[in-house]
N, C-alpha and C positions, 0 to 999 in steps of 0.2 A: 654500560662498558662493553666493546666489543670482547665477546668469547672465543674468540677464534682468533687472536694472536695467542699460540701455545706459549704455557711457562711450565717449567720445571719446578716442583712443588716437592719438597721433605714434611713429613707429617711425623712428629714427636708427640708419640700419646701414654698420656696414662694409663689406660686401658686400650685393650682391644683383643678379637675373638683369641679361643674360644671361650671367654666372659660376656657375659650378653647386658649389656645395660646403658645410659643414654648416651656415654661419652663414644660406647664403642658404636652404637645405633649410628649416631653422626655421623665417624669419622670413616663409616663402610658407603653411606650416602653419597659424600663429599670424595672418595675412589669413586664410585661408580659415574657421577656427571664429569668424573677430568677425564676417565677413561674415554666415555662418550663423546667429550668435546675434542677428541686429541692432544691432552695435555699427559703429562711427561711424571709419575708420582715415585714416590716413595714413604716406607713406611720403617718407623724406630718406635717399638715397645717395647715393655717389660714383660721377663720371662723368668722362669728360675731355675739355669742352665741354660743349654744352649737355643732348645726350642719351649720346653715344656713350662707350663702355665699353672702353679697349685691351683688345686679346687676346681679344676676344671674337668670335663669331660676327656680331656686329651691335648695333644700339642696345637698350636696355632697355624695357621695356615703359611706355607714359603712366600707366597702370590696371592695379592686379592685384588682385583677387576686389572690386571694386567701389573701392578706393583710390587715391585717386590717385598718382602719385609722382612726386615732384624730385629732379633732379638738380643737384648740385652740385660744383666742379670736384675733381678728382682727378687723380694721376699714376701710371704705374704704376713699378711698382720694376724697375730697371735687371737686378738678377739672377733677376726672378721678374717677366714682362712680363706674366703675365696675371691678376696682381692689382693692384688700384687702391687707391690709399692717397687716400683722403678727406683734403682741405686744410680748416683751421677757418676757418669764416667767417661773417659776420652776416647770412649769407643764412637759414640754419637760424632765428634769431631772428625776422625780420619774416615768415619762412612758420608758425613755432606761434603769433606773436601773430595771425594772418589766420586760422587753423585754431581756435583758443582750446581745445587739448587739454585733456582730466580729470587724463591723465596722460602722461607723455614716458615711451617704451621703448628702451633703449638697447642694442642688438644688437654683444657684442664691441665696448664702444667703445674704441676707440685716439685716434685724435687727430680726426675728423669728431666723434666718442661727445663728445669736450672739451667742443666749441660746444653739442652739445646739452644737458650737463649743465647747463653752463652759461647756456644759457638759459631752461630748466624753473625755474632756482634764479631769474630774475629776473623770471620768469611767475609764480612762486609757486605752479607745478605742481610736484608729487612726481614722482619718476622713479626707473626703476627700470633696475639696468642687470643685463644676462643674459652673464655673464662666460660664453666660448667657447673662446678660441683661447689657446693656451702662447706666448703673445707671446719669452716667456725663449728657453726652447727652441726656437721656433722660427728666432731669432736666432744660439742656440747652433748649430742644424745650416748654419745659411749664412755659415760661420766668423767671427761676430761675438761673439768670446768675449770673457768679462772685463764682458760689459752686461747682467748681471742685475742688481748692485744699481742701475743708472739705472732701465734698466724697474720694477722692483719698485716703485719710488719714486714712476715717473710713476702707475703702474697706481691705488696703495695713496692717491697724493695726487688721481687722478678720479676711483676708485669713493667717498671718503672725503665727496665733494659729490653724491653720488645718497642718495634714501632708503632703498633696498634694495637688495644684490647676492646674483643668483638665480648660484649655481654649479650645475653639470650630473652632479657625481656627488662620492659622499664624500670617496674621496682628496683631490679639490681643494677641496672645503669647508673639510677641516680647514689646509690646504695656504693660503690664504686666510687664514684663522682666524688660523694662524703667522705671516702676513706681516701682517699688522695690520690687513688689511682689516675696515671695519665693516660690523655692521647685515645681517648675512648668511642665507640661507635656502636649502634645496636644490632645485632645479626641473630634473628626470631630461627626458628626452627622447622623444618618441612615435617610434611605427613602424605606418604605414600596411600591416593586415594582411590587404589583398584584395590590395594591391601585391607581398607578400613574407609568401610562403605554399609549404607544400609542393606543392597542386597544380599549382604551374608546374613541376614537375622535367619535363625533356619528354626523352624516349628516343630520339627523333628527333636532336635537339640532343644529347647522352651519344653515341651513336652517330656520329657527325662529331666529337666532341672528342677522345674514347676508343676508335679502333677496333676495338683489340685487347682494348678491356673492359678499358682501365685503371682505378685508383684518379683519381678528378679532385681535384687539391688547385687553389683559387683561393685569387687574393688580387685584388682588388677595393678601388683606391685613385688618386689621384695619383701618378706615376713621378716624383717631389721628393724632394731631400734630406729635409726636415722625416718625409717615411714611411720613409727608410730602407729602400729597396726592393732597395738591393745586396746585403741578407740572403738574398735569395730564394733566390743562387744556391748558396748551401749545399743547399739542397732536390733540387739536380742528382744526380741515380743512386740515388734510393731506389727500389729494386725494388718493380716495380709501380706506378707512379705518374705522371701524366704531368700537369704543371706548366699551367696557367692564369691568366693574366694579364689582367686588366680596367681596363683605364686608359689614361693618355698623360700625358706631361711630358718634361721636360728628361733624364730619365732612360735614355727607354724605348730610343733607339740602343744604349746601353752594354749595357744587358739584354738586345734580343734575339742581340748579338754570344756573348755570353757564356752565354747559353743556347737555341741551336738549335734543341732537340725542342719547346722550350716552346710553348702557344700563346699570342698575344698578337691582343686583340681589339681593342684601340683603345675608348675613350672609350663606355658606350654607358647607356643611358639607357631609361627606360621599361617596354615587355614585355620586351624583348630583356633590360634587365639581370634583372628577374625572373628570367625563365627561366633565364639562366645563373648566376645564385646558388642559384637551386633546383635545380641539377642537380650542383652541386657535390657531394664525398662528404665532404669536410674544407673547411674555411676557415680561411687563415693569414693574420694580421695583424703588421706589423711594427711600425709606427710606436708609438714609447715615450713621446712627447708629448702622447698623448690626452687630451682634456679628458673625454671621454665615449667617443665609437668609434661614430658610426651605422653604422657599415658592419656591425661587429659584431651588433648590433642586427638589422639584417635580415638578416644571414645566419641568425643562431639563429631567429629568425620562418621563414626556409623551410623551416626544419628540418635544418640543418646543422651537427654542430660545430664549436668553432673551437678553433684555438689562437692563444694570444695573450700579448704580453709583461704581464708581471705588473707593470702601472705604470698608476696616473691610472684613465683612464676604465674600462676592461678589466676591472679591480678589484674593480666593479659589476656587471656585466654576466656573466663568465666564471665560473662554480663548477664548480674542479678533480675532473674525475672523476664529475662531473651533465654539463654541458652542454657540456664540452671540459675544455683545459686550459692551462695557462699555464706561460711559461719565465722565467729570467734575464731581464732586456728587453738587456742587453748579452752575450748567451749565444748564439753562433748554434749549435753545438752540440747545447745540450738545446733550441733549436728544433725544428732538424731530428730530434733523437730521439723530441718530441714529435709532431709530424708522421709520424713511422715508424712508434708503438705505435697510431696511428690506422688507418694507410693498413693494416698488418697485419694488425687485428684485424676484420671485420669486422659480431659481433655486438656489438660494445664501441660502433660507431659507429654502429650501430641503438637501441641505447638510448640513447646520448646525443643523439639525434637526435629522440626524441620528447621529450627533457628539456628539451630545445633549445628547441622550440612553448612547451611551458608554463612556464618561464622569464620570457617576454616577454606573457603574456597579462596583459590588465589596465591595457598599456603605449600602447593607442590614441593617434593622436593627440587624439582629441576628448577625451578625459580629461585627458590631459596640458596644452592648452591650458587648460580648464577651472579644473588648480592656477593658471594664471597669470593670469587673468583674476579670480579670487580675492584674488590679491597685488594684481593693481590696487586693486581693490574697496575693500580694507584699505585702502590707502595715501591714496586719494582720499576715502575717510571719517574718517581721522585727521586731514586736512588739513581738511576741514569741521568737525570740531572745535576742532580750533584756533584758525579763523577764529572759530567761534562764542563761544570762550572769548576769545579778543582784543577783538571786536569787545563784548562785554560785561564785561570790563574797563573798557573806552575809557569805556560808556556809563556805566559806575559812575564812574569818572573824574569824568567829566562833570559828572555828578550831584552829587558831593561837593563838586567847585569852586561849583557854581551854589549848592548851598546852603550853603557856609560863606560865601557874598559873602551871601547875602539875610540870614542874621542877624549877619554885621557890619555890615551897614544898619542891621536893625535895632537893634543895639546902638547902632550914631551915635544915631537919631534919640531914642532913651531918653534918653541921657548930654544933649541940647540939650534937650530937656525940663525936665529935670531942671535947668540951668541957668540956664532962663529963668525955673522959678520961683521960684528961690534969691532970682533979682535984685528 
């Protein structure tokens, strides 16, 4: 699809900075290629107040890669303060009719996603929404059992009023498919590969984590129920190995009680996480809810195995015995055993490790946005279509009335003719 006919894009997210996690990862990606290509964005998230973001560092940015962005109010959730739940409201409407979007993008929409659907459909813009998060599951992990079929219902009756729903990998495609969702297409995820690369492994860094020339097993996540991070501590006493922990949440007290040797680094972001995924010897993933698994993703980009549970995103991404391997996702177990035939073997983990890189090559982000800028393209040309075929309807319409009134005129003025010279 040519990129270079500019469109006008509204982006309605569930997330975004300063919240750092996949929805917002995306939807900074997805700014930065329309910025690059000349295209025209905008941004609608949830805030709580006019700018400010609970649980966050600070307010969110006015502008990002040239767009601008609105805030609109949000709450954060009472068991998970530093997520923001988007409230639906007619603010999103009178900001895309001020913006006059090509097309409305609807980032994980939940209940902010509602309004915007909803106002694309009254704008008579197409919208597309980029299905992210296991809403189900994600409910299921913070003991809200029993509300899958509600979810299902709400998800299947808002993706049911977008033009197109982009899932992020096959499992959930078909997974989608099953639940009834329409109008559906796959759109995988990029990985920025100057960011997450083997040359950041730094020996420097190995050497402080590993002194003794351990095996480094990371995992590199949210410390959340939803990651299921209390797996880890099955990983405790595998000879040779000494345990890496990348993140922070509600979790991370429990975890560092329960496993002492480990290292735990706290939240980190930028070089530093480079470097310390690329110095990784293994990467273990727990969370069984993935829609996709970026983390996944760039670990295998710096050239590290993974193992990972065998569910959703992972599915994609993990080929058993090429580029890691995968468990039971409820198996902690043949987790940890897959983690042992790893940390053991050491030539096993060198070829999986150059399979790892080329796995993901191909996977840019500038391509990957490219497929979605594509889907707009589509969408917003079927919609000018349609216009064109409505709108020439109308004017056939038209046309047919104006001329069946002109010759039932002229048929009047025949038939008084015709009687006036009878008389």
């Amino acid at each position: 699809m040519d990129t270079l006919s500019a469109v006008k894009v509204a982006i309605v997210t569930e997330s975004f900075l300063p919240q750092v996690n996949g929805v917002t990862n995306s939807v900074c990606r997805v700014l930065e290629r329309l910025d690059a290509l000349g295209h025209e964005a905008l941004v609608i998230a949830p805030g709580r107040g006019p700018r400010n973001v609970v649980g966050s560092a600070g307010p969110g940015p006015d502008c990002y890669a040239g767009a601008p962005v609105t805030y609109v109010r949000g709450v954060a959730l009472p068991f998970y303060p530093s997520f923001v739940l988007g409230l639906p409201t007619r603010r999103v409407t009178s900001v895309l009719a001020e913006f006059e979007p090509d097309v409305v993008h609807l980032a994980s929409p939940l209940v902010l996603g509602t309004s915007g659907a909803a106002a694309a459909r009254r704008a008579g813009v197409p919208s597309v929404a980029v299905f992210q998060t296991d809403i189900a599951g994600f409910a299921r992990r913070y003991g809200f059992r029993g509300t899958s079929p509600v979810i299902w219902w709400w998800l299947r009756r808002l993706h049911g009023r977008t033009d197109r729903t982009l899932a992020p990998s096959t499992p959930v495609l078909a997974e989608l498919e099953q639940r009834g969702v329409p109008r559906l297409a796959l759109w995988g995820r990029g990985v920025d590969r100057r960011r997450f690369n083997p040359d950041h492994r730094s020996a420097d860094l190995r050497a402080r984590l590993a002194p003794r020339g351990e095996v480094l097993v990371g995992y590199v996540g949210r410390l959340a129920a939803e990651k299921r991070p209390r797996m880890l501590t099955r990983l405790v006493g595998i000879p040779g190995a000494r345990l890496v922990v990348v993140g922070d949440g509600p979790e991370e007290e429990r975890l560092r009680r329960q496993m002492p040797e480990a290292v735990f680094t706290g939240f980190r972001t930028g070089t530093e996480l480079s470097e310390l995924i690329a110095s990784l010897d293994v990467f273990v993933h727990t969370g069984a809810d993935e829609t996709f698994c970026q983390a996944i993703q760039e670990a295998l980009a710096s050239g590290v195995p993974v193992v990972a549970p065998a569910a959703g995103g992972p599915l994609d991404l993990v080929r058993p015995g090429s580029n890691g391997l995968l468990y039971a996702p409820d198996d902690a177990a043949e987790m940890r055993a897959a983690v042992n035939t790893l940390v053991a073997d050491p030539a096993l983990r060198h070829r999986m490790a150059a399979r790892a890189v080329e796995s993901v090559r191909g996977r840019g982000w500038a391509a990957v946005c490219d497929e979605l800028i594509g889907h707009y393209q589509e969408l917003t040309a079927a919609t000018a279509e349609r216009e064109r075929v409505a709108g020439g309807a109308e004017v056939a319409g038209a046309t047919e009335v104006a001329g069946g009134a002109e010759v039932a005129g002229a048929a009047e003025v025949t038939e008084r003719e015709r009687a006036e010279n009878a008389a």
